[in-house]
gemmi code that builds the backbone of each chain (N, CA, C; Angstrom):
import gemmi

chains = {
    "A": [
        ("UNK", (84.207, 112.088, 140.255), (83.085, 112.625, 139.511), (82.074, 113.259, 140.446)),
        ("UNK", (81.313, 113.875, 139.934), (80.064, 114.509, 140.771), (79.774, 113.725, 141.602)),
        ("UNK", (79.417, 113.992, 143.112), (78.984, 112.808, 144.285), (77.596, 112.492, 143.950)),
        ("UNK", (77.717, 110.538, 143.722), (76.117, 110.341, 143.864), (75.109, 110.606, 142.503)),
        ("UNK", (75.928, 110.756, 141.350), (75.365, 110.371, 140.259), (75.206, 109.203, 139.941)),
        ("UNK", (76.643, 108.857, 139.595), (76.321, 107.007, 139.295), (76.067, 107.157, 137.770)),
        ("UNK", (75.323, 105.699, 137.477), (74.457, 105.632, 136.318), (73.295, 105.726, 136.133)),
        ("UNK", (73.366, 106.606, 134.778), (71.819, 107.005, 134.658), (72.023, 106.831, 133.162)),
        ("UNK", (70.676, 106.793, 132.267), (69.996, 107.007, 131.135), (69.583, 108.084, 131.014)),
        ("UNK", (70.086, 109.560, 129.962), (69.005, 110.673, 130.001), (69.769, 111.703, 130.031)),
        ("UNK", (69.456, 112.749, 130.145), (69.934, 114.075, 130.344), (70.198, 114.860, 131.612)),
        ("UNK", (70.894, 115.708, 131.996), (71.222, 116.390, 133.314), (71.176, 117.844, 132.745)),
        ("UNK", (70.358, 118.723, 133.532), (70.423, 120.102, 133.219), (71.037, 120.712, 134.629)),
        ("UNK", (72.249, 121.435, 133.957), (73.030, 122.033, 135.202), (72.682, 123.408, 135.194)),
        ("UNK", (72.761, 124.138, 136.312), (72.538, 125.637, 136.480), (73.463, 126.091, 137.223)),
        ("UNK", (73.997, 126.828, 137.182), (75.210, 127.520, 138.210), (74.739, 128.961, 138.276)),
        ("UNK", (75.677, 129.422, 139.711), (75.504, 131.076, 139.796), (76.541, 131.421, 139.224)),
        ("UNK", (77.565, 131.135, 138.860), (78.852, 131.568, 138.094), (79.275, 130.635, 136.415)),
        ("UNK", (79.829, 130.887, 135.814), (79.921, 130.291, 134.602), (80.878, 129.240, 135.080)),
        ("UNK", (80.963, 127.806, 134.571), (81.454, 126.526, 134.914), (81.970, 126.381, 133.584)),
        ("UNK", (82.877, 125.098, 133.918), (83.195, 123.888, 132.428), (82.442, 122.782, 133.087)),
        ("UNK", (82.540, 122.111, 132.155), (81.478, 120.113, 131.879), (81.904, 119.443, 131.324)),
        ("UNK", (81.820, 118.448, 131.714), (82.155, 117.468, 130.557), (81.322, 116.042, 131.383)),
        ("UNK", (80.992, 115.191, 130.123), (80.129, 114.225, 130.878), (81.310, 113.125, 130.453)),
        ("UNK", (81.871, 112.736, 131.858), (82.572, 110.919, 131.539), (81.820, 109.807, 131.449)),
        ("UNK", (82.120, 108.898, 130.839), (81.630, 107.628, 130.987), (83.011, 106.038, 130.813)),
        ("UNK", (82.808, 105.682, 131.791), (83.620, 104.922, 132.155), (82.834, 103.378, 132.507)),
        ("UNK", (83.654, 102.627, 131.441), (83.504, 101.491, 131.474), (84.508, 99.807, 131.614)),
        ("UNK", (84.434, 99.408, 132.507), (85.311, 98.861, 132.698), (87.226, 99.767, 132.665)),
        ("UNK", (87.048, 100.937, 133.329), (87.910, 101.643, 133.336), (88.369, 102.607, 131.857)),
        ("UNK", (87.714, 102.195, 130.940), (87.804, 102.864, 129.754), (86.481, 103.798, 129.695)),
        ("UNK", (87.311, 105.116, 129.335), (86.886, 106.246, 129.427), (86.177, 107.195, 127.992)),
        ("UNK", (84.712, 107.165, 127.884), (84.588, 108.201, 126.688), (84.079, 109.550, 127.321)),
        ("UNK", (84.119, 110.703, 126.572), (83.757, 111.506, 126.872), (82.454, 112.113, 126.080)),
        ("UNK", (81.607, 112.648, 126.536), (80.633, 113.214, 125.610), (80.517, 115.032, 126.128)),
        ("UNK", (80.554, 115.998, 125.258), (80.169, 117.170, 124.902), (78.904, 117.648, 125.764)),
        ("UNK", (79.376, 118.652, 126.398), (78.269, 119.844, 126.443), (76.936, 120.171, 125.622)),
        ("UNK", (75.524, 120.759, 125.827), (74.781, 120.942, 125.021), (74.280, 122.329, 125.560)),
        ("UNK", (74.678, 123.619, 125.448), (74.129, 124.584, 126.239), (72.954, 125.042, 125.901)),
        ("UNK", (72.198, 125.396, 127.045), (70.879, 125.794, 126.749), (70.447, 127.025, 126.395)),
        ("UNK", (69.671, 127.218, 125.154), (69.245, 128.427, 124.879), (67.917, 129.031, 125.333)),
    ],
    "B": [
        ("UNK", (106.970, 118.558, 77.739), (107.205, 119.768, 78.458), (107.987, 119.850, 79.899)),
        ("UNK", (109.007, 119.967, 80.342), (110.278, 119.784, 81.060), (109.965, 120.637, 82.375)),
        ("UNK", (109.487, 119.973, 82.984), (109.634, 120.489, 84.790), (111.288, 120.627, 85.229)),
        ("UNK", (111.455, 121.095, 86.684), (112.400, 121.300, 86.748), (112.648, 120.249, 88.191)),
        ("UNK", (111.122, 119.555, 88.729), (111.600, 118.754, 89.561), (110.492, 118.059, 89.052)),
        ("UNK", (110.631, 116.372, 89.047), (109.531, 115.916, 88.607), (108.444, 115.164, 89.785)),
        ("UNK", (106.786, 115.365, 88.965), (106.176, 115.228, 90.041), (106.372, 113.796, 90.330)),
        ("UNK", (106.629, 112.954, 90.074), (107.150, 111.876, 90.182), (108.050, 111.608, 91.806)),
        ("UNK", (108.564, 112.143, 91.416), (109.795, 112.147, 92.466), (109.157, 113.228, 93.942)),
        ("UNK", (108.196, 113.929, 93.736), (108.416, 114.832, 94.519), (107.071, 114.451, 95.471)),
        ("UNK", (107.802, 114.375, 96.933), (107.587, 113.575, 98.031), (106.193, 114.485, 98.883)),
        ("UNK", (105.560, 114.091, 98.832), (103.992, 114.274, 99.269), (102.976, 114.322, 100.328)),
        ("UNK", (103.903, 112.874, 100.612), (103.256, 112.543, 102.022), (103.442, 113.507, 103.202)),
        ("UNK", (104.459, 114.018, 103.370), (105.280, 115.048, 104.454), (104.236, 115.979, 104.853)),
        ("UNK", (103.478, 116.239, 103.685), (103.033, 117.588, 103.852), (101.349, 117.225, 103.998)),
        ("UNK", (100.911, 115.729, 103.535), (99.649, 115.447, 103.999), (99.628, 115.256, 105.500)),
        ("UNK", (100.748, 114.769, 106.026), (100.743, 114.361, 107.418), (100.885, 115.817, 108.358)),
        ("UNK", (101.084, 116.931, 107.373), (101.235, 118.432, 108.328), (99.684, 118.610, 108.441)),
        ("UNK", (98.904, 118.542, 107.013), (97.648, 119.248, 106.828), (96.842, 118.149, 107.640)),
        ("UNK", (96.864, 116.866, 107.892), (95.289, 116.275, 108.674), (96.222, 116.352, 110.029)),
        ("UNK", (97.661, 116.707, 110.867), (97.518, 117.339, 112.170), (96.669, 118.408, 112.051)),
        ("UNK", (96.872, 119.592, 111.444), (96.295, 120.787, 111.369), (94.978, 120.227, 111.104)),
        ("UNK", (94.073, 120.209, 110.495), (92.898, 119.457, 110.358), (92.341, 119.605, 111.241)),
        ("UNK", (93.044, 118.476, 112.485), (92.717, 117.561, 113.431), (92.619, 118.848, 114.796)),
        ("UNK", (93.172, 119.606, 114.494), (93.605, 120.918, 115.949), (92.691, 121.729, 115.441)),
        ("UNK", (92.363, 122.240, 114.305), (91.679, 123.326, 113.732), (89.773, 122.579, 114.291)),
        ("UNK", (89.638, 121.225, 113.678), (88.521, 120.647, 113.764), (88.215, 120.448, 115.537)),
        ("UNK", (89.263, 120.345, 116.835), (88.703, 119.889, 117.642), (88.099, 121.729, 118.345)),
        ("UNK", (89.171, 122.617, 117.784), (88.606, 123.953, 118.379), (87.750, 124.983, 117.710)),
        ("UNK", (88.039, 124.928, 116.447), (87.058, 125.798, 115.441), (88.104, 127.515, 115.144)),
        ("UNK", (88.425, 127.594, 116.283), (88.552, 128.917, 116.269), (89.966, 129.475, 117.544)),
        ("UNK", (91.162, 130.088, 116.968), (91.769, 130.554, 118.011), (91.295, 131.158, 119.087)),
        ("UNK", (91.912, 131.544, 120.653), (91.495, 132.565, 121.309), (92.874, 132.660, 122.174)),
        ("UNK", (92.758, 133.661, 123.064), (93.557, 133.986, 124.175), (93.724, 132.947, 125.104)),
        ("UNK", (92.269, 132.896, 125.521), (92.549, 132.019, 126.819), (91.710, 130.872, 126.316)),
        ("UNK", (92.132, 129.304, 127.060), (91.490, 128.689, 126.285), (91.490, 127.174, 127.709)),
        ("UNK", (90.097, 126.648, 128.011), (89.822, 125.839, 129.209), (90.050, 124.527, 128.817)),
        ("UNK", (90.188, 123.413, 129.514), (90.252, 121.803, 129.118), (89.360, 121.721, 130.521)),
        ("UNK", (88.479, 120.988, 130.301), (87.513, 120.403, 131.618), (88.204, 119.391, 132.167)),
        ("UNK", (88.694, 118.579, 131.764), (89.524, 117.113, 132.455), (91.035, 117.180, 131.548)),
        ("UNK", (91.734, 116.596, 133.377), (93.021, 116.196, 132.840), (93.342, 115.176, 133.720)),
        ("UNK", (94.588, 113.962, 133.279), (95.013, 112.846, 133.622), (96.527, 113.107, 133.908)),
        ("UNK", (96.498, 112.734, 135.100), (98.053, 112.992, 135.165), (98.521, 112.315, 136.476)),
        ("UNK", (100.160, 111.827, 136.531), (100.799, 111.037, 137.633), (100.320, 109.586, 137.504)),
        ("UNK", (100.964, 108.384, 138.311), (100.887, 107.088, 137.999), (100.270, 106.364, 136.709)),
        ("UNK", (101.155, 106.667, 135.543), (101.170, 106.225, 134.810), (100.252, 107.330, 132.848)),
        ("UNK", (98.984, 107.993, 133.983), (98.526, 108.550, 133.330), (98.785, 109.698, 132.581)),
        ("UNK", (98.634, 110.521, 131.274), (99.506, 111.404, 130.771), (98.349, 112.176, 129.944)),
        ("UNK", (99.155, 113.970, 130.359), (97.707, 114.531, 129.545), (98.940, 115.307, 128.779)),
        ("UNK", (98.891, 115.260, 127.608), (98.974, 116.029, 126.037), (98.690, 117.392, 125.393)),
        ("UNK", (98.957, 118.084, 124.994), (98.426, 118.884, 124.105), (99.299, 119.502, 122.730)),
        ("UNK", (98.070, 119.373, 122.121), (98.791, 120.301, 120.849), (98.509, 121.517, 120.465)),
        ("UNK", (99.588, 122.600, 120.436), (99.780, 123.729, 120.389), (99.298, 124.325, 118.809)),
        ("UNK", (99.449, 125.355, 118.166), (99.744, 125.784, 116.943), (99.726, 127.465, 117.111)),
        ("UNK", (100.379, 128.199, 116.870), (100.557, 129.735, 116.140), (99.983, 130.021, 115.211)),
        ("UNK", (98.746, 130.242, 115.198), (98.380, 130.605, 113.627), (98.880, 132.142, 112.963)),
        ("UNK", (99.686, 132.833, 114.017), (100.089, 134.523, 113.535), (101.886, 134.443, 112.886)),
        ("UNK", (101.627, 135.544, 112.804), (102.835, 136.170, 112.033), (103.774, 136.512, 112.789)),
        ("UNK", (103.898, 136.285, 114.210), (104.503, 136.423, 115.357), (104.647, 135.386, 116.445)),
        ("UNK", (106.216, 135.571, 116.922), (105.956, 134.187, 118.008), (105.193, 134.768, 119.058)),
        ("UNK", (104.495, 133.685, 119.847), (104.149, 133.925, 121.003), (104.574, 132.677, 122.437)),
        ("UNK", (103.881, 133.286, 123.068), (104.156, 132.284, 125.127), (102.863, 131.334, 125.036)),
        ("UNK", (102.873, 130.609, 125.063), (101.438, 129.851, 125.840), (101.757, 129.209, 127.206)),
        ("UNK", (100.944, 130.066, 128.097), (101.148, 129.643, 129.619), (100.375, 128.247, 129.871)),
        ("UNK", (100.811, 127.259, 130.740), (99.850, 125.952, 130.475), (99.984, 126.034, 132.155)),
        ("UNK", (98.515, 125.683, 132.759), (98.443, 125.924, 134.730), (97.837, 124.800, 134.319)),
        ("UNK", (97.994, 123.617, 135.006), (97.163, 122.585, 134.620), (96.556, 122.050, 136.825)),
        ("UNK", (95.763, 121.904, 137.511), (94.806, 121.921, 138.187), (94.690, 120.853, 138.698)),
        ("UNK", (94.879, 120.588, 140.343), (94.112, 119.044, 140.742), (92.400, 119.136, 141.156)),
        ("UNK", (91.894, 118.567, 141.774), (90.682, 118.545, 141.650), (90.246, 119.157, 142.884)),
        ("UNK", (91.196, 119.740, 143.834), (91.178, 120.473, 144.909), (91.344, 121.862, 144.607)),
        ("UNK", (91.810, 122.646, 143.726), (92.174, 123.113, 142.843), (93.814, 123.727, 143.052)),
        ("UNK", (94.618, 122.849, 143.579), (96.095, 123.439, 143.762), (96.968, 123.115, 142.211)),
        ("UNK", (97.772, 123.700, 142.435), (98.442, 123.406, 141.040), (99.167, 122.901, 140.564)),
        ("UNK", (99.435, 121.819, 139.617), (99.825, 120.572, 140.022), (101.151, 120.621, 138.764)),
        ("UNK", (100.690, 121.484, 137.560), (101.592, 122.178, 136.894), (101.769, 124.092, 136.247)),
        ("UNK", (102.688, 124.503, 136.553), (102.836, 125.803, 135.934), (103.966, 125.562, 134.387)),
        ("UNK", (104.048, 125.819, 133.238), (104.542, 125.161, 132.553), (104.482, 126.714, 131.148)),
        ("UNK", (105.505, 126.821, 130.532), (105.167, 127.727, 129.138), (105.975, 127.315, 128.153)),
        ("UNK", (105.660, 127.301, 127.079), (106.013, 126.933, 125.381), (105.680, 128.316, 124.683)),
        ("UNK", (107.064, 128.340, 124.171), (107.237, 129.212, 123.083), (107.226, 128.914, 121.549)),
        ("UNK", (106.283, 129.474, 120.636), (106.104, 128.864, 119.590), (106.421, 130.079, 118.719)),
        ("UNK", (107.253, 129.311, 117.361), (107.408, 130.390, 116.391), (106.000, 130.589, 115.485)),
        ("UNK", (106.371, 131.392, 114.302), (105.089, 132.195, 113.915), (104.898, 130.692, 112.619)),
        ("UNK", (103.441, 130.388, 112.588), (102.620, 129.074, 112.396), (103.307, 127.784, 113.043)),
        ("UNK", (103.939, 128.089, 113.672), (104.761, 126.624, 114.177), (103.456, 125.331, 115.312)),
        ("UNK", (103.711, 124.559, 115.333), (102.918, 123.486, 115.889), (103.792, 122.992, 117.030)),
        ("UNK", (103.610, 122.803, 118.372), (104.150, 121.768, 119.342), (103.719, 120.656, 119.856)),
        ("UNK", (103.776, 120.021, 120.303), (103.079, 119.171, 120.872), (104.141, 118.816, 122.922)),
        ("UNK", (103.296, 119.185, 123.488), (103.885, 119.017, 124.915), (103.206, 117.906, 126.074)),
        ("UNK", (104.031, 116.965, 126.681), (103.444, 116.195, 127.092), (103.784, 116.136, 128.619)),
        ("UNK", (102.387, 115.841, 129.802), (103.095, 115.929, 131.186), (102.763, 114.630, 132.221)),
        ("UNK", (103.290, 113.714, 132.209), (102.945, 112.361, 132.489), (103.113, 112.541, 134.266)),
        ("UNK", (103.839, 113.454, 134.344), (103.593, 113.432, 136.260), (104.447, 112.917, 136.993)),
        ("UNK", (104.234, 112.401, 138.236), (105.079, 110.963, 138.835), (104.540, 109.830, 138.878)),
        ("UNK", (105.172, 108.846, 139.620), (105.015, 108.285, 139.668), (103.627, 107.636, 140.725)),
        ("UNK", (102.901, 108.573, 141.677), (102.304, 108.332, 142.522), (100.878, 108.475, 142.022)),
        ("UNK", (99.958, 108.321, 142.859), (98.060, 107.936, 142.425), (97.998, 108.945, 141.048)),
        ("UNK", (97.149, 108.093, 140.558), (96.770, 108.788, 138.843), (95.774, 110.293, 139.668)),
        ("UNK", (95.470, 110.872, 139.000), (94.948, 112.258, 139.501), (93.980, 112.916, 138.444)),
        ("UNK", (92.425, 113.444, 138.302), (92.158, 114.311, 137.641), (92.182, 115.731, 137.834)),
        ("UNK", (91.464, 116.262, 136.958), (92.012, 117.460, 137.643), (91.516, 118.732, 136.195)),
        ("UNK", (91.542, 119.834, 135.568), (91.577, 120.474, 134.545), (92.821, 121.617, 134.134)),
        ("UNK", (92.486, 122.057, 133.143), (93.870, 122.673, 132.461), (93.342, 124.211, 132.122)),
        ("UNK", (93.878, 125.045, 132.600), (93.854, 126.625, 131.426), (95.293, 127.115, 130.653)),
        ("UNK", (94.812, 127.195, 129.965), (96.142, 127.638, 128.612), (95.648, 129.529, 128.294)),
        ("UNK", (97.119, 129.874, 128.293), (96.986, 131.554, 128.143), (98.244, 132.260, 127.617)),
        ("UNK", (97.538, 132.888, 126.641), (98.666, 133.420, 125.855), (98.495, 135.224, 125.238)),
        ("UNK", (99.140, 135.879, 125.089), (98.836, 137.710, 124.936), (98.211, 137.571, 123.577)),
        ("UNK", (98.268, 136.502, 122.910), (97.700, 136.385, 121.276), (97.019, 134.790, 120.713)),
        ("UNK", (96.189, 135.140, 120.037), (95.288, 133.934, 119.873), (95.855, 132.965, 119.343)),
        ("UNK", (96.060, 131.338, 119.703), (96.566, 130.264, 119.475), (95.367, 129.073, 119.557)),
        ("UNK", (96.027, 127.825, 118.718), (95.146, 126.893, 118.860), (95.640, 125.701, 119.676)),
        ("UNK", (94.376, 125.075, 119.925), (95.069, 124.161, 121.409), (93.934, 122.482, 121.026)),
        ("UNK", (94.546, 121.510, 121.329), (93.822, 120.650, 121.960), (94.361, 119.629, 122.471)),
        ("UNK", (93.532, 118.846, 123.765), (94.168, 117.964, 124.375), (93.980, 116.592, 124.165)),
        ("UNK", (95.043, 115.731, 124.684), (95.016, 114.696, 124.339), (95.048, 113.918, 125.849)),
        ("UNK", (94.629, 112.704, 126.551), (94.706, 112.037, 127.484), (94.897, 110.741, 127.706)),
        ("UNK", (96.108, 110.052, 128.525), (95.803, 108.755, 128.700), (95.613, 107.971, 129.812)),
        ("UNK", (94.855, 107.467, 129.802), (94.612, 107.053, 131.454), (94.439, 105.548, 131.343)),
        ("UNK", (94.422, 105.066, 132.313), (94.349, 103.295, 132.151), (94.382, 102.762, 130.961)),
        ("UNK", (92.920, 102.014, 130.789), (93.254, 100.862, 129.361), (93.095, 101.301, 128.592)),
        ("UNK", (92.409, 102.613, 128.494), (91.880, 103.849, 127.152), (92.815, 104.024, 126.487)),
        ("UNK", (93.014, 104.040, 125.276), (93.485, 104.702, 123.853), (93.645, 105.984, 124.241)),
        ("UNK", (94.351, 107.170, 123.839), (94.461, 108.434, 123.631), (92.784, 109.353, 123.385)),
        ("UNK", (92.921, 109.896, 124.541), (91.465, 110.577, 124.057), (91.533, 111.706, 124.018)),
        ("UNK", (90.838, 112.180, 122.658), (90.858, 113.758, 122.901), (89.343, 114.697, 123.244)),
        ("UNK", (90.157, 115.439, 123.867), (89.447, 116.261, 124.972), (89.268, 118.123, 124.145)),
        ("UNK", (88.351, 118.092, 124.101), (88.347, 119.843, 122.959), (87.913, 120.562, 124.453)),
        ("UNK", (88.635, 122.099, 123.980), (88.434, 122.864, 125.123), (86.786, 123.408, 125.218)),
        ("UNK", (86.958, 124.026, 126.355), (85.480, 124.417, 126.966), (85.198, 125.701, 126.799)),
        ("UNK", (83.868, 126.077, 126.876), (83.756, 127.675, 127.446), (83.092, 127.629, 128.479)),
        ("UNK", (83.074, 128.507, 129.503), (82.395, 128.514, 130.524), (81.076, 128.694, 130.564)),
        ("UNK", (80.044, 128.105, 131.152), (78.605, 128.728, 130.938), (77.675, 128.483, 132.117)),
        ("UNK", (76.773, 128.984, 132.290), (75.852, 128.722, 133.350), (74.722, 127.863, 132.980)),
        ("UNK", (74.402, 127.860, 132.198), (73.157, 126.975, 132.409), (73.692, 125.961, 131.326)),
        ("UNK", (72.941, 124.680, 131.145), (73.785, 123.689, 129.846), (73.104, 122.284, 130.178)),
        ("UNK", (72.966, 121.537, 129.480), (72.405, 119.757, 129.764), (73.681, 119.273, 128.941)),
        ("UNK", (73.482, 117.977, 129.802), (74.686, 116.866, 129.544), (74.277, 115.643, 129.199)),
        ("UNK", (74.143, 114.799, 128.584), (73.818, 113.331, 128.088), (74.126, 112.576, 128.959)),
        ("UNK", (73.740, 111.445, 129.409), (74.074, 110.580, 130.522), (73.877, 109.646, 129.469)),
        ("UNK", (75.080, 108.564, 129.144), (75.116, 107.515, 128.365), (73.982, 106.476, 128.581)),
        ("UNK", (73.659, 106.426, 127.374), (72.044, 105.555, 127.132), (72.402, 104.481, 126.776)),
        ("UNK", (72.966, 103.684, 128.023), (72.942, 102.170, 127.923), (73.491, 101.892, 129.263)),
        ("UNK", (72.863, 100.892, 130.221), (72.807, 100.436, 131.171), (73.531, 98.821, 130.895)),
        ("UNK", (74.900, 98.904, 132.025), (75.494, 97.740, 132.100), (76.177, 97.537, 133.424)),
        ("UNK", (76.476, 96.158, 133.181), (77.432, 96.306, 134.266), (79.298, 97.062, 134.836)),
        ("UNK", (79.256, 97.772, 135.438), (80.313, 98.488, 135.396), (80.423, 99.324, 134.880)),
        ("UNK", (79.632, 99.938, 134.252), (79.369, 101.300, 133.389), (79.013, 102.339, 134.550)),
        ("UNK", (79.748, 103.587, 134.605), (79.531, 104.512, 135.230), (79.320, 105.941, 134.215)),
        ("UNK", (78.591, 106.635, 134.703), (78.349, 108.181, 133.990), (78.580, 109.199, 135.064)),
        ("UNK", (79.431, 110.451, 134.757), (79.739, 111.514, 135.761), (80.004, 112.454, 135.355)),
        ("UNK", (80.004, 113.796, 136.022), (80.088, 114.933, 134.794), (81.445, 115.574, 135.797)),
        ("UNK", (82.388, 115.944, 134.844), (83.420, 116.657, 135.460), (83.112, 118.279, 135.790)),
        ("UNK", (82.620, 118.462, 136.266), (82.323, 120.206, 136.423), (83.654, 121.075, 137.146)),
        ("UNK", (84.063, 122.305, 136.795), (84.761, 122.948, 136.801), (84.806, 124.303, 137.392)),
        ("UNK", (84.673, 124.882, 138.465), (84.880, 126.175, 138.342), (86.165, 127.071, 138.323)),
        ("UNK", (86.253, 127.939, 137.079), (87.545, 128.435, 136.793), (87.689, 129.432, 137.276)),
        ("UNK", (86.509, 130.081, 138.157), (87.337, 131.420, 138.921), (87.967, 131.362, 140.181)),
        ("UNK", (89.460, 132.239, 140.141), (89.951, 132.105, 141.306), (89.847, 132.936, 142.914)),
        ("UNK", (88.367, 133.272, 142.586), (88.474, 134.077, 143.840), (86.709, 133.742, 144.360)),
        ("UNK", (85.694, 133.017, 143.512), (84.874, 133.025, 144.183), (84.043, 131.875, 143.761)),
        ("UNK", (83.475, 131.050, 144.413), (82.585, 129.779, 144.513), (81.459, 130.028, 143.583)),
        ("UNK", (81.167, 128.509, 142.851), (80.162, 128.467, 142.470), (78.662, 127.344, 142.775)),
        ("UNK", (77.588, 127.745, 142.790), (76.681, 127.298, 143.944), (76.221, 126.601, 142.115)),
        ("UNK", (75.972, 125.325, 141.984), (75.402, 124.157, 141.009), (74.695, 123.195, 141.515)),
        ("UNK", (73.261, 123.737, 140.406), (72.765, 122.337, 140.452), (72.332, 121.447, 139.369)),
        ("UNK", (72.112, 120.476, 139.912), (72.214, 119.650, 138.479), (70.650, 118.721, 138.630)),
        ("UNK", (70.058, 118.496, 137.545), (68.342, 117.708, 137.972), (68.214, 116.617, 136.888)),
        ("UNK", (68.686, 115.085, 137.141), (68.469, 114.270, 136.258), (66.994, 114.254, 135.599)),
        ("UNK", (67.319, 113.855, 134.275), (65.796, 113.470, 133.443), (66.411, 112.008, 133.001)),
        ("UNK", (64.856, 111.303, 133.303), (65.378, 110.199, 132.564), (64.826, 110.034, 131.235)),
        ("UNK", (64.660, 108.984, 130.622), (64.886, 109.273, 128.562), (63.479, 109.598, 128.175)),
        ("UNK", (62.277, 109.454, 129.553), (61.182, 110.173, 128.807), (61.072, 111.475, 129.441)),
        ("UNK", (62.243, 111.937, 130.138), (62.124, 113.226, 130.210), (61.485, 113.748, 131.764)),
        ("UNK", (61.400, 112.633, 132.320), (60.355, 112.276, 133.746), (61.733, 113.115, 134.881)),
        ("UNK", (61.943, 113.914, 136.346), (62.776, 114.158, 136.833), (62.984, 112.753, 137.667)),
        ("UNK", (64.191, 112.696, 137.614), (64.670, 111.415, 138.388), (65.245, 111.873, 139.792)),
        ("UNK", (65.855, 112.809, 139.978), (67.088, 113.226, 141.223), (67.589, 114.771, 140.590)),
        ("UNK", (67.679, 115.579, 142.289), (68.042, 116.668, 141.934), (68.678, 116.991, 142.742)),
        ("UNK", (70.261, 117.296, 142.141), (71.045, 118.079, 143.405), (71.877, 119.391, 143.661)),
        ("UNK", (72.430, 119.526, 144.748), (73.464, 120.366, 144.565), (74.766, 121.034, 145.204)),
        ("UNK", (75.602, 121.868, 144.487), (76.742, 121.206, 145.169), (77.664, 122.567, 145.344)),
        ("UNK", (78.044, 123.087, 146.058), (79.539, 124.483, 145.916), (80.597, 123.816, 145.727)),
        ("UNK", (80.860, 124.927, 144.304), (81.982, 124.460, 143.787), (83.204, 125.528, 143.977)),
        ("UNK", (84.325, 125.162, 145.154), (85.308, 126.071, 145.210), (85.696, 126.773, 144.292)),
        ("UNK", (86.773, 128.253, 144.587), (87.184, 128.693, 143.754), (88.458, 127.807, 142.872)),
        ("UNK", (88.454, 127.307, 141.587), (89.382, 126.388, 141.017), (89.290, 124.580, 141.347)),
        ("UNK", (88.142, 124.613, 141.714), (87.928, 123.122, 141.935), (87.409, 122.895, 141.029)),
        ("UNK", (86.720, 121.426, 140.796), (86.916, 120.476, 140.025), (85.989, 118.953, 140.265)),
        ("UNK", (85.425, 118.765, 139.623), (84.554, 117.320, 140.202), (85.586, 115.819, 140.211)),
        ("UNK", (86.079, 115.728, 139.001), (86.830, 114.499, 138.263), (87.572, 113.726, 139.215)),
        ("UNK", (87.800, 114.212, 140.217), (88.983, 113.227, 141.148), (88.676, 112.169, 141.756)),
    ],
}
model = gemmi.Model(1)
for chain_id, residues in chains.items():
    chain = gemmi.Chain(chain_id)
    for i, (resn, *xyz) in enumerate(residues, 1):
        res = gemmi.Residue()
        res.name, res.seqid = resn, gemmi.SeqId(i, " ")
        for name, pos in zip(("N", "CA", "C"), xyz):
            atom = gemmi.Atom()
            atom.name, atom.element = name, gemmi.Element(name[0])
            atom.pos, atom.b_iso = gemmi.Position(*pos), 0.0
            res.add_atom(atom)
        chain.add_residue(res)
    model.add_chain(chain)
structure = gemmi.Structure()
structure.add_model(model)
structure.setup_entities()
């Protein structure tokens, strides 16, 4: 995963110079959900 | 008044179990296209990434499947040929060696529908709806603090010829900046690994 996130509570606003994919994991006890993109307008 | 097959007899289920797959592929993408992204994939020691195909035209077509390690080499080149509305479902479990993430692009000369499916350790089948690429975007960081709970964002860059420079600036739930970073993302790399 991204270096040095970890866990957090909250939102992450990403910016890139080129267009990316995302996806936010969350992993718990090795079980995995995923949560959706929210792009900014 | 005398049918010629009666509804009685005439078998039902077959065709509910076609319409909530379709449902289920139509609902995770909305909409065919050409080319079409998966942000995360699971694959090798044990883990297995999925997808389901569909043709929605009047013509067969190719769907090319390049599926990506997190370095960005290529870990599968793979194509399915589908007749005209036909559905597949293709599955690539890997070898036997370290489980691997990694992402997927699917490409075809005519618009098809796609979504993926993943299994990795103790998780159930998860499905994964494709992406579009974008530059700017916020992500949810799961709002609950435990033990062993981790949050991470798989980021992706899908072009193959030039880097992308990301950054990312936590908020925490009143919105306060917590940490801000950032990171080059090779051409075809990948965070998830």
């Amino acid at each position: 995963m991204f270096p040095g996130l970890g866990v957090f509570d909250g939102i992450a606003e990403v910016e890139s110079s080129r267009p990316i994919l995302a996806l936010s994991v969350r992993s718990e006890k090795q079980r995995l959900t995923l949560l959706p993109i929210e792009p900014v307008r | 008044m005398n049918h010629p097959v009666s509804l009685r007899r005439f078998r039902w289920w077959p065709f509910v179990g076609v319409a909530v797959l379709l449902a289920t592929v139509i609902a995770a993408d909305g909409r065919s296209r050409r080319v079409q992204y998966f942000p995360m994939i699971a694959i090798n020691g044990g883990a297995v990434t999925a997808f389901l195909l569909h043709n929605p035209g009047k013509r067969a077509i190719r769907v090319h499947l390049r599926l990506w390690a997190p370095s960005g080499a290529e870990l599968v080149a793979d194509q399915v040929s589908l007749g005209p509305r036909e559905t597949r479902r293709v599955e690539y479990p890997g070898d036997t060696g370290k489980a691997t993430g990694g992402w997927a692009q699917l490409t075809s000369d005519r618009p098809f529908l796609a979504t993926e499916l993943i299994l990795a350790g103790p998780s159930p089948w998860i499905g994964v709806s494709a992406a579009s690429p974008l530059r700017r975007f916020k992500i949810f960081g799961m709002v609950a603090r435990a033990d062993g709970l981790q949050t991470g964002l798989a980021l992706t860059n899908p072009s193959p010829s030039k880097s992308a420079d990301v950054r990312v600036v936590l908020y925490d739930m009143a919105g306060k900046e917590v940490r801000r970073m950032t990171l080059e993302l090779p051409p075809l790399a990948n965070t998830s690994g």
